[in-house]
C-alpha positions as CSV (number, residue, x, y, z in Angstrom):
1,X,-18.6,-4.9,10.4
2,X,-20.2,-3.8,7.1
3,X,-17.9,-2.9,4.3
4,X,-19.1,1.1,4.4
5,X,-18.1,0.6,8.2
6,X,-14.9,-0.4,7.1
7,X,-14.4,1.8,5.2
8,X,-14.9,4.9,7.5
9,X,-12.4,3.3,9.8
10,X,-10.2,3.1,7.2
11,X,-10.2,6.7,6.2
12,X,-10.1,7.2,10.0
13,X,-7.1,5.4,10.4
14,X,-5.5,7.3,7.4
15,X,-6.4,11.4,8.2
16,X,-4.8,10.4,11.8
17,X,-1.1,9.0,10.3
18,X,-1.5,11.8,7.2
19,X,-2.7,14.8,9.2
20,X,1.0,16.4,9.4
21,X,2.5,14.6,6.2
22,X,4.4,17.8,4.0
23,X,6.0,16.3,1.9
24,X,3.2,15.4,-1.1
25,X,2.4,12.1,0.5
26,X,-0.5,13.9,2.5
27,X,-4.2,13.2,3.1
28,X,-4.6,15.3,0.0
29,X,-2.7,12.8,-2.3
30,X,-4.5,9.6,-0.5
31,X,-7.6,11.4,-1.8
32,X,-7.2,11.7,-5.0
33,X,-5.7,8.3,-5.7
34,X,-8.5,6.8,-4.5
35,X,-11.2,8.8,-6.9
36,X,-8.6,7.8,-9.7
37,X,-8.9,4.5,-8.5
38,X,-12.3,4.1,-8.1
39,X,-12.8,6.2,-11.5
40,X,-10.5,3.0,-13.1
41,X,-12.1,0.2,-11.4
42,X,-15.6,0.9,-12.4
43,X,-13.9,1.4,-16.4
44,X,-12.1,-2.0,-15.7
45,X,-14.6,-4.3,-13.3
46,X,-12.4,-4.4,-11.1
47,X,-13.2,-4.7,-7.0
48,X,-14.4,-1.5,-5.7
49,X,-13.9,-1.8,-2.0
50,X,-10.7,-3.6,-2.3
51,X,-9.3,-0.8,-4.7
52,X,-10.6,1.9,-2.2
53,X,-9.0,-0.2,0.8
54,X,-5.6,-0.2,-0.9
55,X,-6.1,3.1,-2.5
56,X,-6.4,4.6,1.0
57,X,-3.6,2.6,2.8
58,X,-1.1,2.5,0.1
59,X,1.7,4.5,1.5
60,X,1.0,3.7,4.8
61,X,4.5,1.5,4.7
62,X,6.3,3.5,2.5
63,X,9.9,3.2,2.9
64,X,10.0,7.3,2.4
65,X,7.6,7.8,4.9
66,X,8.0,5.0,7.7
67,X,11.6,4.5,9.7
68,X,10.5,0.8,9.0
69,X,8.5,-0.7,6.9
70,X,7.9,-4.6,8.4
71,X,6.8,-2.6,11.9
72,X,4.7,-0.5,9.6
73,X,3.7,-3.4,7.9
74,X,2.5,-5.0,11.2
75,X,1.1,-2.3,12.6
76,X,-1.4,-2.4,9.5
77,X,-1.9,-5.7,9.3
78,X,-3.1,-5.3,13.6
79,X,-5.6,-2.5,12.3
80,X,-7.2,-4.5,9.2
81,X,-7.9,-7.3,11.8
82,X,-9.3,-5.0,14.0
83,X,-12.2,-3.7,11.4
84,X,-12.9,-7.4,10.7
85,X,-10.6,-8.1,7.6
86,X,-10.8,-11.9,6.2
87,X,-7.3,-13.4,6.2
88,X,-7.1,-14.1,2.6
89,X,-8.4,-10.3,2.0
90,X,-5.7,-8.8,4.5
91,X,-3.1,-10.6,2.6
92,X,-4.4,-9.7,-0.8
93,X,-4.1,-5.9,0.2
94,X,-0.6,-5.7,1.7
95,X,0.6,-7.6,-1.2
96,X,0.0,-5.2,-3.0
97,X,0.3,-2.2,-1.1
98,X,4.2,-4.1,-0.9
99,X,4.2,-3.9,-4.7
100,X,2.6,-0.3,-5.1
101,X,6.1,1.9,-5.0
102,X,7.9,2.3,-7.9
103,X,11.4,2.3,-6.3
104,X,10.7,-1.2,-6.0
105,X,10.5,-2.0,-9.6
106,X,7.5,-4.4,-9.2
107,X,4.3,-5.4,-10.5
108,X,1.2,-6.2,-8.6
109,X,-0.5,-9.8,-9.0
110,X,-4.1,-8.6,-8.5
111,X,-6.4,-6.0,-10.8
112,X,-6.7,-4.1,-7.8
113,X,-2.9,-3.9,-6.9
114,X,-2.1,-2.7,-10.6
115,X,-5.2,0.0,-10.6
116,X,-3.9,1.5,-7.3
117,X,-0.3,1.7,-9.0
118,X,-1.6,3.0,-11.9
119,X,-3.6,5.6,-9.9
120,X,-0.7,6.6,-7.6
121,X,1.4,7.1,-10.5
122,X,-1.2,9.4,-12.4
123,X,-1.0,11.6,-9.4
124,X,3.1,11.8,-9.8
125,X,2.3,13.7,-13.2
126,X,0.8,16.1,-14.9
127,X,0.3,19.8,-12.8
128,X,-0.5,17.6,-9.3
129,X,2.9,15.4,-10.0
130,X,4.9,18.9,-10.8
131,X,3.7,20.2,-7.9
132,X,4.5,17.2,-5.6
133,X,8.1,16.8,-6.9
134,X,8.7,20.1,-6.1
135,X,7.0,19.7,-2.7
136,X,9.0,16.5,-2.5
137,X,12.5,18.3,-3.1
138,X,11.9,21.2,-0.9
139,X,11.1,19.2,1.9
140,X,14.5,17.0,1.4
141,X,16.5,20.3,1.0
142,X,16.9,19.1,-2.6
143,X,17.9,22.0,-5.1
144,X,15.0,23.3,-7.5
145,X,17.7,23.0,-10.1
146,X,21.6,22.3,-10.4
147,X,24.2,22.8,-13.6
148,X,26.1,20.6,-11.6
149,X,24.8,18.1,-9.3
150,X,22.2,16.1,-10.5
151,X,20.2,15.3,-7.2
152,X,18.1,17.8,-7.9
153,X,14.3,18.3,-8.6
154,X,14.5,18.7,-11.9
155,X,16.6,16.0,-12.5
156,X,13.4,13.5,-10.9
157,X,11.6,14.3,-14.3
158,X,13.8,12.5,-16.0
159,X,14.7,9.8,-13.7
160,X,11.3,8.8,-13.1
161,X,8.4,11.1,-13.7
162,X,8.6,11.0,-17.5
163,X,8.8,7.0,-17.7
164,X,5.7,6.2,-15.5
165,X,3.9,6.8,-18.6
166,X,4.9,3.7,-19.8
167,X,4.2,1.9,-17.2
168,X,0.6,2.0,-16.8
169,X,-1.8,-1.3,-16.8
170,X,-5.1,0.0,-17.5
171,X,-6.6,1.6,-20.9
172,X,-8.1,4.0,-18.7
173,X,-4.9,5.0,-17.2
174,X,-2.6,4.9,-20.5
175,X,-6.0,7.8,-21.7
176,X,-5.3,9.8,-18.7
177,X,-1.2,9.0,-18.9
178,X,-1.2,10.9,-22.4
179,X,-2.4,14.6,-21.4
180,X,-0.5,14.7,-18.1
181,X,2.4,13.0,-19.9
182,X,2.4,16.0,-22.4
183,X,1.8,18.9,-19.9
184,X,5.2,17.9,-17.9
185,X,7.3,17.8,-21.3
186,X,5.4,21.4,-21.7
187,X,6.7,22.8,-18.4
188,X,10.1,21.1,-18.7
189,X,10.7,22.9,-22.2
190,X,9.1,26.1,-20.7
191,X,11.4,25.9,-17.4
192,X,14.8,25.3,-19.7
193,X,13.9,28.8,-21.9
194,X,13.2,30.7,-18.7
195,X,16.4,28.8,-16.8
């Protein structure tokens, strides 16, 4: 199977799990990852059909999405042989489709891996990543806002959305990082007056 082959199977496999997804993890989101990605890879040399590969299948085992990841995990691993995957290219995506998620605090080992991060957190910020926390919250039954309880949307911002910044790899991300960086410190001080 040729790599363009592969590739339509991939996004195949992907509309097909991501069709009903509400909760900002959608087809939507899968989308624009991969342009980012494929926008840093070119900037960076990196592999362009592994970062699209990854790009595309990055939250398919994602603990928030998936009752359980190694079944998940499997059940990818089946569909990558199916489309005539090497071995040593099956393993170099899921390692870092493991490493992708921030909640896991790591770092991936390959270009590729640390472009798709980068690219997956450039889409948690900025007006997209305002949108999708919010998406995110309502769809947990999470409060918009709280004077009290802190597991609330709001409260994300600071827990997480306002330090991915600083943890992008590429120069190309860290140029993008900067204006969506500043647009979420923008609404945040816009939301406070209005609250």
């Amino acid at each position: 199977m040729k790599a363009q082959e592969q590739l339509t199977a991939i996004r195949e496999y992907v509309k097909k799990s991501f069709s009903n997804e509400r909760t900002g993890h959608d087809l939507y989101h899968l989308q624009r990852v991969t342009r980012l990605a494929n926008k840093i890879a070119k900037q960076e040399g990196a592999n362009l059909f592994r970062c699209e590969t990854i790009a595309w299948l990055h939250d398919m085992t994602d603990h928030k999405l998936v009752s359980d990841e190694q079944e998940a995990s499997h059940t990818l691993k089946n569909f990558l042989v199916s489309i005539e995957l090497s071995t040593s290219e099956i393993e170099e995506i899921l390692e870092a489709i493991r490493t992708i998620s921030y909640s896991k605090g790591e770092i991936p080992s390959s270009i590729e891996g640390k472009i798709v991060q980068d690219a997956d957190r450039l889409d948690a910020i900025g007006a997209i990543g305002i949108a999708r926390a919010f998406t995110y919250g309502g769809a947990k039954g999470k409060f918009m806002y709280h004077e009290q309880l802190s597991d609330n949307t709001i409260q994300h911002f600071y827990d997480k959305l306002l330090k991915l910044k600083a943890t992008m790899h590429t120069a190309t991300a860290k140029s993008i990082a900067e204006e969506r960086h500043h647009y979420m410190e923008q609404f945040l001080e816009q939301f406070k007056s209005e609250w």
